[in-house]
mmCIF entry with sequence, helices, sheets and N, C-alpha, C, O atoms, coordinates in Angstrom:
data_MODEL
# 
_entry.id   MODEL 
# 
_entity.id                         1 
_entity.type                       polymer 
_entity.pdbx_number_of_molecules   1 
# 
_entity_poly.entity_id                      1 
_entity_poly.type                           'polypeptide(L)' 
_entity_poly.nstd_linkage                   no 
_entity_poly.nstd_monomer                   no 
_entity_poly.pdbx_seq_one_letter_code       
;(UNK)(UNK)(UNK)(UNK)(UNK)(UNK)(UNK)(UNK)(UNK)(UNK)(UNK)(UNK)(UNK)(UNK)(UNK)(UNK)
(UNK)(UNK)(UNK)(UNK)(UNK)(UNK)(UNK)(UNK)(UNK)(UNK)(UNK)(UNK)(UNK)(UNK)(UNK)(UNK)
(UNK)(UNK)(UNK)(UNK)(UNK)(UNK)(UNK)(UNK)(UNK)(UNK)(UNK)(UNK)(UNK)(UNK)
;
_entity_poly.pdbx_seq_one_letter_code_can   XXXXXXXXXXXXXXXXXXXXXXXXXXXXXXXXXXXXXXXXXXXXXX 
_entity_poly.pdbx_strand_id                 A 
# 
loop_
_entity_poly_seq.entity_id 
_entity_poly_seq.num 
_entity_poly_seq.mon_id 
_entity_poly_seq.hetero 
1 1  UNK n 
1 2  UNK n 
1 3  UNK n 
1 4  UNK n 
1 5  UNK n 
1 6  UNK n 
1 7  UNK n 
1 8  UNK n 
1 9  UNK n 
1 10 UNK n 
1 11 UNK n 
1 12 UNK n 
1 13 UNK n 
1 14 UNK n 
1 15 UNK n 
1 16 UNK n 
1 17 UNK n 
1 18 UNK n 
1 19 UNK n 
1 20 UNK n 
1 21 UNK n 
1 22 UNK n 
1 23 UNK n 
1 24 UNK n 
1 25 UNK n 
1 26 UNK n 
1 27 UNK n 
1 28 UNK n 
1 29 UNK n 
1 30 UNK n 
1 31 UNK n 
1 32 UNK n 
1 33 UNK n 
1 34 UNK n 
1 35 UNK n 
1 36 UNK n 
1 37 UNK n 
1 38 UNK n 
1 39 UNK n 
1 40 UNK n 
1 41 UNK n 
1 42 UNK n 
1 43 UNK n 
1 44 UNK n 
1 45 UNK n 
1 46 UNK n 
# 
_struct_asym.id          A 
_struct_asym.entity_id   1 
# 
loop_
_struct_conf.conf_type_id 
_struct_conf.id 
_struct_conf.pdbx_PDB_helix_id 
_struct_conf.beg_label_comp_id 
_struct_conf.beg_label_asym_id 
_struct_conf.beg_label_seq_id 
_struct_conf.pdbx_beg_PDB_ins_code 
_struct_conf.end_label_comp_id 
_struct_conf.end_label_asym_id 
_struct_conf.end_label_seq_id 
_struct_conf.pdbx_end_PDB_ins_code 
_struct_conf.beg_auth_comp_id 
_struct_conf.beg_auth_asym_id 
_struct_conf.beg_auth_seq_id 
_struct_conf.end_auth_comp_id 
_struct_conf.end_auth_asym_id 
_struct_conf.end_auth_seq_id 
_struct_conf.pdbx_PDB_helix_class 
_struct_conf.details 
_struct_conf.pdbx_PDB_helix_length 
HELX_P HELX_P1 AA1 UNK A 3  ? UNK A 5  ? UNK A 3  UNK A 5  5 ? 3  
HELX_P HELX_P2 AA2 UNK A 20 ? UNK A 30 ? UNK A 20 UNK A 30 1 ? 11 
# 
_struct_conf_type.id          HELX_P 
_struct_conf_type.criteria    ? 
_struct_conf_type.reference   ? 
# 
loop_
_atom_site.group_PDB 
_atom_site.id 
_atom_site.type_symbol 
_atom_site.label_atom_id 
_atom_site.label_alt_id 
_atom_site.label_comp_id 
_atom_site.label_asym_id 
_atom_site.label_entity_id 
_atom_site.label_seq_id 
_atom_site.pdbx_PDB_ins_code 
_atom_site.Cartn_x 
_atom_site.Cartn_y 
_atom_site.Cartn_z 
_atom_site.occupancy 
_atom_site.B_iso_or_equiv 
_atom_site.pdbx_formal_charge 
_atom_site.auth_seq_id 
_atom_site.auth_comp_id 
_atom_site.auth_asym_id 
_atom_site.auth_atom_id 
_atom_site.pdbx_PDB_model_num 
ATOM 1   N N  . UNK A 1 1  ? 93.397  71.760 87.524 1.00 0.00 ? 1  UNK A N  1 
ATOM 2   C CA . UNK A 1 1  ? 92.134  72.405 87.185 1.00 0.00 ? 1  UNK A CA 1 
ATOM 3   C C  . UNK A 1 1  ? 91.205  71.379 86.538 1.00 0.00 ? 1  UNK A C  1 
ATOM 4   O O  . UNK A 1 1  ? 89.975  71.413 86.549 1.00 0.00 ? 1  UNK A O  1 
ATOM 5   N N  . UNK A 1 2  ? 92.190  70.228 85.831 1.00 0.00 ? 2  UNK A N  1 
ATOM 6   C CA . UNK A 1 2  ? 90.606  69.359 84.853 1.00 0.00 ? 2  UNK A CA 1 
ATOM 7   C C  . UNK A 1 2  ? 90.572  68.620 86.663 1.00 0.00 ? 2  UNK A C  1 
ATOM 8   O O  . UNK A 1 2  ? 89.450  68.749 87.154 1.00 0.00 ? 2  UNK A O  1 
ATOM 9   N N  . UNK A 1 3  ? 91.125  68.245 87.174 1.00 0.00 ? 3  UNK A N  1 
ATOM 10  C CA . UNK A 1 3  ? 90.431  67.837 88.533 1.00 0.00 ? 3  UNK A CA 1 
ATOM 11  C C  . UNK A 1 3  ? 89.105  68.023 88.898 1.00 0.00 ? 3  UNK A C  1 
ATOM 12  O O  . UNK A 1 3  ? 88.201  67.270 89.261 1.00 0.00 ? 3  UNK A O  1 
ATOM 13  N N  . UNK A 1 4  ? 89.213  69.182 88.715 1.00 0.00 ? 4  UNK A N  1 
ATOM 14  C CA . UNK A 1 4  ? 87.918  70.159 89.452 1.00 0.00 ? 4  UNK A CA 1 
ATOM 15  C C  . UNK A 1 4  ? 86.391  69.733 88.138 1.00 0.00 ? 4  UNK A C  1 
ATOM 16  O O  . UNK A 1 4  ? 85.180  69.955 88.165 1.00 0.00 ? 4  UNK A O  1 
ATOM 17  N N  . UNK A 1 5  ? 87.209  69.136 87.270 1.00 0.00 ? 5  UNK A N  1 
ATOM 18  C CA . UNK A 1 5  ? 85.778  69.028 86.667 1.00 0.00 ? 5  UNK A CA 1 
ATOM 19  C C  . UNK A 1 5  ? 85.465  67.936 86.630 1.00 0.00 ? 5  UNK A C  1 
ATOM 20  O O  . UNK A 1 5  ? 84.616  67.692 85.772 1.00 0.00 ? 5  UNK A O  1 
ATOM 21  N N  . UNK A 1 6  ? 85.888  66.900 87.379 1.00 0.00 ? 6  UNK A N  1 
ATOM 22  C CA . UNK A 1 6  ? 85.461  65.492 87.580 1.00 0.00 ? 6  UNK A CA 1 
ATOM 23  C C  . UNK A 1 6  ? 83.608  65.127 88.193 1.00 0.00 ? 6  UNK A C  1 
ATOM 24  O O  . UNK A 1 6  ? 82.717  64.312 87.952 1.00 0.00 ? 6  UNK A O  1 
ATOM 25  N N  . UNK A 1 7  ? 83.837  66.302 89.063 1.00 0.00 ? 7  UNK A N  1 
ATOM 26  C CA . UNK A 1 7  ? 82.274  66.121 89.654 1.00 0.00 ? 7  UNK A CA 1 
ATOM 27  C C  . UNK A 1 7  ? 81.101  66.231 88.120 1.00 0.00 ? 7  UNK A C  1 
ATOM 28  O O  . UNK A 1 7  ? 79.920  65.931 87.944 1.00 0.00 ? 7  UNK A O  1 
ATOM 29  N N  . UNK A 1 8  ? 81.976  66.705 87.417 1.00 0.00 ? 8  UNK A N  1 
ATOM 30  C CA . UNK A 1 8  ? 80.414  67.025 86.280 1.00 0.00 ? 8  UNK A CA 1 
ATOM 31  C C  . UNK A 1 8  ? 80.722  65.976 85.014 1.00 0.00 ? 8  UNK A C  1 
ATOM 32  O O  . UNK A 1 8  ? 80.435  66.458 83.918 1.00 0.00 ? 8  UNK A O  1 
ATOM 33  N N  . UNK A 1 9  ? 81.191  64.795 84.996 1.00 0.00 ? 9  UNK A N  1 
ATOM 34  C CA . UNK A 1 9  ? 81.456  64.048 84.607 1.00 0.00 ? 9  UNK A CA 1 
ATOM 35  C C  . UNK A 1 9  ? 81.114  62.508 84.995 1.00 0.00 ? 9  UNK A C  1 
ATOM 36  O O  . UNK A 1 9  ? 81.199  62.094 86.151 1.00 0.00 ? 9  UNK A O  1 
ATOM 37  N N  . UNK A 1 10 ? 80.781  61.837 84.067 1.00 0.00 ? 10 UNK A N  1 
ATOM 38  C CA . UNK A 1 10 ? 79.686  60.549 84.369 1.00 0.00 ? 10 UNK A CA 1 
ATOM 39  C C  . UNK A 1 10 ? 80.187  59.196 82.718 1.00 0.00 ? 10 UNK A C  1 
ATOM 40  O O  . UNK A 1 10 ? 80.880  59.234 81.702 1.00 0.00 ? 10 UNK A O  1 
ATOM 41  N N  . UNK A 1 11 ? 79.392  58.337 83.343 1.00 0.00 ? 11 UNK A N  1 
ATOM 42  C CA . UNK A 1 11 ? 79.434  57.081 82.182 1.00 0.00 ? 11 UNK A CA 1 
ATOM 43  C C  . UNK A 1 11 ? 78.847  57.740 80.845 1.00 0.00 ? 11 UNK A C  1 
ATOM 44  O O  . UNK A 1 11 ? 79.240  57.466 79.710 1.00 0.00 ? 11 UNK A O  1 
ATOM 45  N N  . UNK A 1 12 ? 77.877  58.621 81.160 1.00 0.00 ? 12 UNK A N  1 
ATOM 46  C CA . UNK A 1 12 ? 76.956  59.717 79.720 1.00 0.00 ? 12 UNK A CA 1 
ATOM 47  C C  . UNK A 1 12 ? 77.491  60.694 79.439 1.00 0.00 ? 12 UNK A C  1 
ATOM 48  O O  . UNK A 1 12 ? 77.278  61.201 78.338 1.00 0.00 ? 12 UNK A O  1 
ATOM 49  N N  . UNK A 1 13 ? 78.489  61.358 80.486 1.00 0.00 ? 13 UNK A N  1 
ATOM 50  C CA . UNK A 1 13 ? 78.679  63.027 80.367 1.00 0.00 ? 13 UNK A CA 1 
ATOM 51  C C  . UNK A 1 13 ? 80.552  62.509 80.357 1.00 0.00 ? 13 UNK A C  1 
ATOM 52  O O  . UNK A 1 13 ? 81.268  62.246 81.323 1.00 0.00 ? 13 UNK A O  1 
ATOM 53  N N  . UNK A 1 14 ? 80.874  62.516 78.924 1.00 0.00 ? 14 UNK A N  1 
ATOM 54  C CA . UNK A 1 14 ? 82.538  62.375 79.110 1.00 0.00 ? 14 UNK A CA 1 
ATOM 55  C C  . UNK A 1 14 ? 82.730  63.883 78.500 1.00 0.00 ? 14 UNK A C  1 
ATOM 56  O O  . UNK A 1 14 ? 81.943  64.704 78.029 1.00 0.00 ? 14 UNK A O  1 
ATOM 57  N N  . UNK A 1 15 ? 84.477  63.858 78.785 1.00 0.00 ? 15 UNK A N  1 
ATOM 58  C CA . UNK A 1 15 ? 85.203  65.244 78.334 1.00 0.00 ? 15 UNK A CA 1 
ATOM 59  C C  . UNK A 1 15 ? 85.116  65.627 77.536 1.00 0.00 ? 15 UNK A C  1 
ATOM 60  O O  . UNK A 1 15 ? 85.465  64.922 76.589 1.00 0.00 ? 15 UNK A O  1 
ATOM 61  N N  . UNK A 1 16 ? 84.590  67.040 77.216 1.00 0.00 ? 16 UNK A N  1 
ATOM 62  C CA . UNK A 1 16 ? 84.029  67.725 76.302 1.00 0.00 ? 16 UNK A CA 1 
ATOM 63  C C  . UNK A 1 16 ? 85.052  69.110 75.870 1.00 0.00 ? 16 UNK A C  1 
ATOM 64  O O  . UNK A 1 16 ? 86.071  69.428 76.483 1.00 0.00 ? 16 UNK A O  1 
ATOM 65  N N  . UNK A 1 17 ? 84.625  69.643 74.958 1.00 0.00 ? 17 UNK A N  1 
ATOM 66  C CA . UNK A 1 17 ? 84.907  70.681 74.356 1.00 0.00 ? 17 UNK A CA 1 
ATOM 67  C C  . UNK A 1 17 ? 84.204  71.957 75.309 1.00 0.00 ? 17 UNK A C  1 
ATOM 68  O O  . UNK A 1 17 ? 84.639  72.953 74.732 1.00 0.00 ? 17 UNK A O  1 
ATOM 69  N N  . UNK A 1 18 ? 83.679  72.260 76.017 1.00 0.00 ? 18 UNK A N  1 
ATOM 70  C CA . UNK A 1 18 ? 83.119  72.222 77.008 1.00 0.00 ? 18 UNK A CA 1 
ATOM 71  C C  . UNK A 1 18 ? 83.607  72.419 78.449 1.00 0.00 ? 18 UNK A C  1 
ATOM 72  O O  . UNK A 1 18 ? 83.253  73.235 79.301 1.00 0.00 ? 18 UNK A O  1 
ATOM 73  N N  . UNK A 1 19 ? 84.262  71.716 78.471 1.00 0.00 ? 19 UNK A N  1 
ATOM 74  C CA . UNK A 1 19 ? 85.201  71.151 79.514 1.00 0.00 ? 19 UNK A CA 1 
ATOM 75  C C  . UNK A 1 19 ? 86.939  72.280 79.370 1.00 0.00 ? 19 UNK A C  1 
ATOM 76  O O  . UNK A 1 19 ? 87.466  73.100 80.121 1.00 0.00 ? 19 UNK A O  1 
ATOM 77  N N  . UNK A 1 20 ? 87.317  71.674 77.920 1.00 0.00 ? 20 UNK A N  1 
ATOM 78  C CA . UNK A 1 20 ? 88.456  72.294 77.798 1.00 0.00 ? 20 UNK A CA 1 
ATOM 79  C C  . UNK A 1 20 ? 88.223  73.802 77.762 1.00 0.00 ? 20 UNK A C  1 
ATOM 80  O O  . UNK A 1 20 ? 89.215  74.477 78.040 1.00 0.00 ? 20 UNK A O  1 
ATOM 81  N N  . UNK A 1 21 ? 87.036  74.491 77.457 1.00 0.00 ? 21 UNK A N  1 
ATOM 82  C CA . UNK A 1 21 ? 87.207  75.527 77.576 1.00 0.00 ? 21 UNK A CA 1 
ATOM 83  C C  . UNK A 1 21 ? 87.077  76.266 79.016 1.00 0.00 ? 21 UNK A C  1 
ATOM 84  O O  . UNK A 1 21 ? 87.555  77.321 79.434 1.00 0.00 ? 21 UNK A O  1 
ATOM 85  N N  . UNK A 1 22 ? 86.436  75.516 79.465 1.00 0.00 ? 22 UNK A N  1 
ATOM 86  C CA . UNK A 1 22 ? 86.052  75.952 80.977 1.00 0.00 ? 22 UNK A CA 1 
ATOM 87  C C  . UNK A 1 22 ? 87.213  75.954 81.871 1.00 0.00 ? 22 UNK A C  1 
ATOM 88  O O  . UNK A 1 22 ? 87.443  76.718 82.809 1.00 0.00 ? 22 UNK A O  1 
ATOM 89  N N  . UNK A 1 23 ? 87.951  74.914 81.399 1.00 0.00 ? 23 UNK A N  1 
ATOM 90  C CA . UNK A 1 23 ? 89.149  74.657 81.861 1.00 0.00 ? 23 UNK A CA 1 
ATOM 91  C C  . UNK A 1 23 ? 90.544  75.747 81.493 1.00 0.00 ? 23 UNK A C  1 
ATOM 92  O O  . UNK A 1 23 ? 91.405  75.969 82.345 1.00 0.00 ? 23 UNK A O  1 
ATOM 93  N N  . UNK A 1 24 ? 90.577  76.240 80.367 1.00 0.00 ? 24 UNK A N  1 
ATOM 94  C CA . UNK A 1 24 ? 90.980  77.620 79.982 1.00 0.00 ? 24 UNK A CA 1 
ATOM 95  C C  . UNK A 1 24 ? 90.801  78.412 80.081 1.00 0.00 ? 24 UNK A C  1 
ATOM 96  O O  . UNK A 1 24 ? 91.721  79.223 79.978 1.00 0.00 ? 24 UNK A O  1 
ATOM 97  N N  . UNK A 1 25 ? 89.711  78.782 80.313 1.00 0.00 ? 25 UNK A N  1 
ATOM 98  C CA . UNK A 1 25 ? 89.124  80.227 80.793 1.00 0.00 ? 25 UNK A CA 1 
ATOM 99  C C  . UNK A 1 25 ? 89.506  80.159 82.354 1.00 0.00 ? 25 UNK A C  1 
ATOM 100 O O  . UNK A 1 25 ? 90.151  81.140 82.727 1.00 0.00 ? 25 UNK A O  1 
ATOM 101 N N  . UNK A 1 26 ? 89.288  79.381 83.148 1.00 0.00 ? 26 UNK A N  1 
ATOM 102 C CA . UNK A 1 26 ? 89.915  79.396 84.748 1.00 0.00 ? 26 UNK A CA 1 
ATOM 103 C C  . UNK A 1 26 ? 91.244  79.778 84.701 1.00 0.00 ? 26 UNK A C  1 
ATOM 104 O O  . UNK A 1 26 ? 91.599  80.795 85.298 1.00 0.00 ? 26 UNK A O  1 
ATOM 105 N N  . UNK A 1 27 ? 92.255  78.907 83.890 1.00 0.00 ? 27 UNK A N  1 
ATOM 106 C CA . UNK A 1 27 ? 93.664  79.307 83.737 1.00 0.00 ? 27 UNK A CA 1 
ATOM 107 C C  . UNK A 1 27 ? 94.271  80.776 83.400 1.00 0.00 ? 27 UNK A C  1 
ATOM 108 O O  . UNK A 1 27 ? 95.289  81.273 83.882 1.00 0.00 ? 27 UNK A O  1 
ATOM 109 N N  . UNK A 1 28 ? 93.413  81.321 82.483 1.00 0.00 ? 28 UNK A N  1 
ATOM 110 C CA . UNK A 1 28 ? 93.346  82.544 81.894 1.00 0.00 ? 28 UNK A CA 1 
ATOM 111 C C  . UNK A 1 28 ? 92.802  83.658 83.210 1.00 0.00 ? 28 UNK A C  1 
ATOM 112 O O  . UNK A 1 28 ? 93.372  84.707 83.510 1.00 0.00 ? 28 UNK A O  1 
ATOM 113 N N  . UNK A 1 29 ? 91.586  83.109 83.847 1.00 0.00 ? 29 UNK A N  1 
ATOM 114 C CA . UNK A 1 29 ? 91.703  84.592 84.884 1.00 0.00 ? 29 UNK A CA 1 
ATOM 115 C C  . UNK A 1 29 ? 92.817  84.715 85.769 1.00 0.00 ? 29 UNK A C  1 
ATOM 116 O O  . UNK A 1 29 ? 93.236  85.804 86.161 1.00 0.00 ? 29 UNK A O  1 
ATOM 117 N N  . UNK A 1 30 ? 93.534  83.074 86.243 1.00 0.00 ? 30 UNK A N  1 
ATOM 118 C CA . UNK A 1 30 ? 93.829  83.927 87.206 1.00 0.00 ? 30 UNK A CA 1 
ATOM 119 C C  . UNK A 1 30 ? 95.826  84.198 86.561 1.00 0.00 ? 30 UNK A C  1 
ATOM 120 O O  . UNK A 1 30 ? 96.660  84.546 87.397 1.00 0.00 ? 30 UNK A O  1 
ATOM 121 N N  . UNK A 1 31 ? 96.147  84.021 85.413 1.00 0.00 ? 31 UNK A N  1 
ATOM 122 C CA . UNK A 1 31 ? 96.907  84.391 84.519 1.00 0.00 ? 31 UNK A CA 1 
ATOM 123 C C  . UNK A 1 31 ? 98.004  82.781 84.426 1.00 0.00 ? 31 UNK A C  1 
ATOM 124 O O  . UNK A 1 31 ? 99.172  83.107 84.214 1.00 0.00 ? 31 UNK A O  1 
ATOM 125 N N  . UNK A 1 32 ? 97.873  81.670 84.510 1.00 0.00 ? 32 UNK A N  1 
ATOM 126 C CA . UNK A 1 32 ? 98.246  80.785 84.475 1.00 0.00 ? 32 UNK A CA 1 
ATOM 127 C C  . UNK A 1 32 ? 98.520  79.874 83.371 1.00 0.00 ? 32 UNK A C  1 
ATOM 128 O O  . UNK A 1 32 ? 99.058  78.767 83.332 1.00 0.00 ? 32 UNK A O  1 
ATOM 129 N N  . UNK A 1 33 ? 98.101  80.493 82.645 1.00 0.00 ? 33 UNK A N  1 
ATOM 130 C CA . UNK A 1 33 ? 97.756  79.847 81.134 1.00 0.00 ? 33 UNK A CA 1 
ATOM 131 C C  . UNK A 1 33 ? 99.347  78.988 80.404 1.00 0.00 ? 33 UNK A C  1 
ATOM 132 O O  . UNK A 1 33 ? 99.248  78.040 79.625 1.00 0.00 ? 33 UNK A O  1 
ATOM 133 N N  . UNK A 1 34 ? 100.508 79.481 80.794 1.00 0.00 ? 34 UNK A N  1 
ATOM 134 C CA . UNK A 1 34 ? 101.676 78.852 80.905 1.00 0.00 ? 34 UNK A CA 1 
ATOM 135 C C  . UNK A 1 34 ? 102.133 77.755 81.352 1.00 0.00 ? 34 UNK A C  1 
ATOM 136 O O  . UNK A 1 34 ? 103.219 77.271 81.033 1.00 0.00 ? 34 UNK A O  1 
ATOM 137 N N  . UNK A 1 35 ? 101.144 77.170 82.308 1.00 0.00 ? 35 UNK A N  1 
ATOM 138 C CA . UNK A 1 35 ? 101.491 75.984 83.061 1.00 0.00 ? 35 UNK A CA 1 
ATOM 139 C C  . UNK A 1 35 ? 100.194 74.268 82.825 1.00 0.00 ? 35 UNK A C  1 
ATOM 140 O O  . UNK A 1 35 ? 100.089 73.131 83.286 1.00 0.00 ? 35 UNK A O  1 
ATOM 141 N N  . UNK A 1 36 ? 99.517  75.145 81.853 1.00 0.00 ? 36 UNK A N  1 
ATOM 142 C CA . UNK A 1 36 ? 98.401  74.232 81.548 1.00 0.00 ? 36 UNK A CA 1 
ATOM 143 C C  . UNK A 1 36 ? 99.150  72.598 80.561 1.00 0.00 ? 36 UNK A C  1 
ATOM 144 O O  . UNK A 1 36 ? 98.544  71.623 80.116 1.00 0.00 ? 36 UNK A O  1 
ATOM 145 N N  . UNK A 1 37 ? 100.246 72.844 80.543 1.00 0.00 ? 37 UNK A N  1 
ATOM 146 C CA . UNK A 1 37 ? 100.901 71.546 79.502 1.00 0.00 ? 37 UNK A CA 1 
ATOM 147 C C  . UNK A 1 37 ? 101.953 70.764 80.853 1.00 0.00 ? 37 UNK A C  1 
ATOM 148 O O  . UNK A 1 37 ? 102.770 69.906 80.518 1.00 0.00 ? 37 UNK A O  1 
ATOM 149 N N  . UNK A 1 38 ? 101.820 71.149 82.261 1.00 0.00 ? 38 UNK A N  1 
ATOM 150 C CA . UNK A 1 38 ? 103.138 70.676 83.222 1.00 0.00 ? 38 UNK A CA 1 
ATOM 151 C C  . UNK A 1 38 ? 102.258 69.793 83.967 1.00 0.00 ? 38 UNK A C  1 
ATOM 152 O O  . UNK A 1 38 ? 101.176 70.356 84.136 1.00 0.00 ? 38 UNK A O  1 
ATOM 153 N N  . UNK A 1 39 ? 102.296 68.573 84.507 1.00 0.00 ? 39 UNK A N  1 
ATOM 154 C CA . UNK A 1 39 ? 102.071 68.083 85.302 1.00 0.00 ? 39 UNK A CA 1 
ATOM 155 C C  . UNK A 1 39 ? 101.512 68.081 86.303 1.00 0.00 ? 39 UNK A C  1 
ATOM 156 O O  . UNK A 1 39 ? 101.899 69.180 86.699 1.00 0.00 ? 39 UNK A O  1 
ATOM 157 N N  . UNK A 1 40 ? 100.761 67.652 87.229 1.00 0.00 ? 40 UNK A N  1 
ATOM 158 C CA . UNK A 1 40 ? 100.923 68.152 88.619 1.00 0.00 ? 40 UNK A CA 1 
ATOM 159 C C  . UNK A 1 40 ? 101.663 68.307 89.553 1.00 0.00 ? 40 UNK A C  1 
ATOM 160 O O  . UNK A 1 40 ? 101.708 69.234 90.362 1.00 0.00 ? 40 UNK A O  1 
ATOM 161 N N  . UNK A 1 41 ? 102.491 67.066 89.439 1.00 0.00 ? 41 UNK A N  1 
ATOM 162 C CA . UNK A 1 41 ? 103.276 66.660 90.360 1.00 0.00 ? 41 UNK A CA 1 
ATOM 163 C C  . UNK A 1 41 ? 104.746 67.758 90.457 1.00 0.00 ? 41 UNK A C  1 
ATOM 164 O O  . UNK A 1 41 ? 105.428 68.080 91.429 1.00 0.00 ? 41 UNK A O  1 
ATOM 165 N N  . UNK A 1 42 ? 104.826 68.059 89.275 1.00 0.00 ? 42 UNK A N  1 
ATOM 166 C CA . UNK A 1 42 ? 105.905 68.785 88.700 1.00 0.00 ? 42 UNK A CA 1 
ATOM 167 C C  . UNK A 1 42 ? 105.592 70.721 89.293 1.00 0.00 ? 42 UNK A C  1 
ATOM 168 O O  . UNK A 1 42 ? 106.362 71.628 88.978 1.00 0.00 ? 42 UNK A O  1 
ATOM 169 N N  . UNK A 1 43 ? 104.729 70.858 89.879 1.00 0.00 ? 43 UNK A N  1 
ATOM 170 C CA . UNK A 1 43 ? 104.363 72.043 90.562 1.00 0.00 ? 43 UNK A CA 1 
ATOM 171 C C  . UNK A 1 43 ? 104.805 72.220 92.210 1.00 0.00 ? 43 UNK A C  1 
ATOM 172 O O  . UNK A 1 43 ? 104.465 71.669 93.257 1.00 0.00 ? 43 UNK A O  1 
ATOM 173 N N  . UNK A 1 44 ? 105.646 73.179 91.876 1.00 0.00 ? 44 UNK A N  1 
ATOM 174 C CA . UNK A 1 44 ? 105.723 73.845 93.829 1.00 0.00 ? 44 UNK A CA 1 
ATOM 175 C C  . UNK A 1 44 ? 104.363 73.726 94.486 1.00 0.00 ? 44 UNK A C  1 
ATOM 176 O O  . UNK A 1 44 ? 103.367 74.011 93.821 1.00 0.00 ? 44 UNK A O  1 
ATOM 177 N N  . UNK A 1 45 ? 104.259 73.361 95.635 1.00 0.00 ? 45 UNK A N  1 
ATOM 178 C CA . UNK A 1 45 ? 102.907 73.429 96.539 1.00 0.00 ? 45 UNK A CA 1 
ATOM 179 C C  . UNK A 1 45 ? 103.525 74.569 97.516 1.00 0.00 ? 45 UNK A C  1 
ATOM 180 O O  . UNK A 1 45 ? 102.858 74.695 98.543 1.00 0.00 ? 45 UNK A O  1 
ATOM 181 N N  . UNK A 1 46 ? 104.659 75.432 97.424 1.00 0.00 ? 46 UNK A N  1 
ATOM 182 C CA . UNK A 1 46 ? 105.310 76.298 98.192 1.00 0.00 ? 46 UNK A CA 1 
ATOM 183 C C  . UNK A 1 46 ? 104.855 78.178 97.924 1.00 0.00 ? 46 UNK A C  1 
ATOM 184 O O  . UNK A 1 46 ? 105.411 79.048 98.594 1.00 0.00 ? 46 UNK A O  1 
# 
């Protein structure tokens, strides 16, 4: 999910408070909020 916020990110615009929340609130709708500390790699793509 912080993936997804790379596009809004620049040499002026670094990771924000902002960011992490936006980034929690995505996790939270779609009920994921458990997996926000695992890796990527470490995820089923199945």
């Amino acid at each position: 999910v912080e993936l997804g916020r790379t596009p809004f990110l620049s040499a002026l615009r670094r990771w924000g408070d902002e960011d992490d929340r936006i980034v929690s609130e995505a996790l939270r709708a779609v009920d994921l909020v458990g997996f926000d500390a695992r890796h990527w790699h470490t995820l089923s793509g199945g």
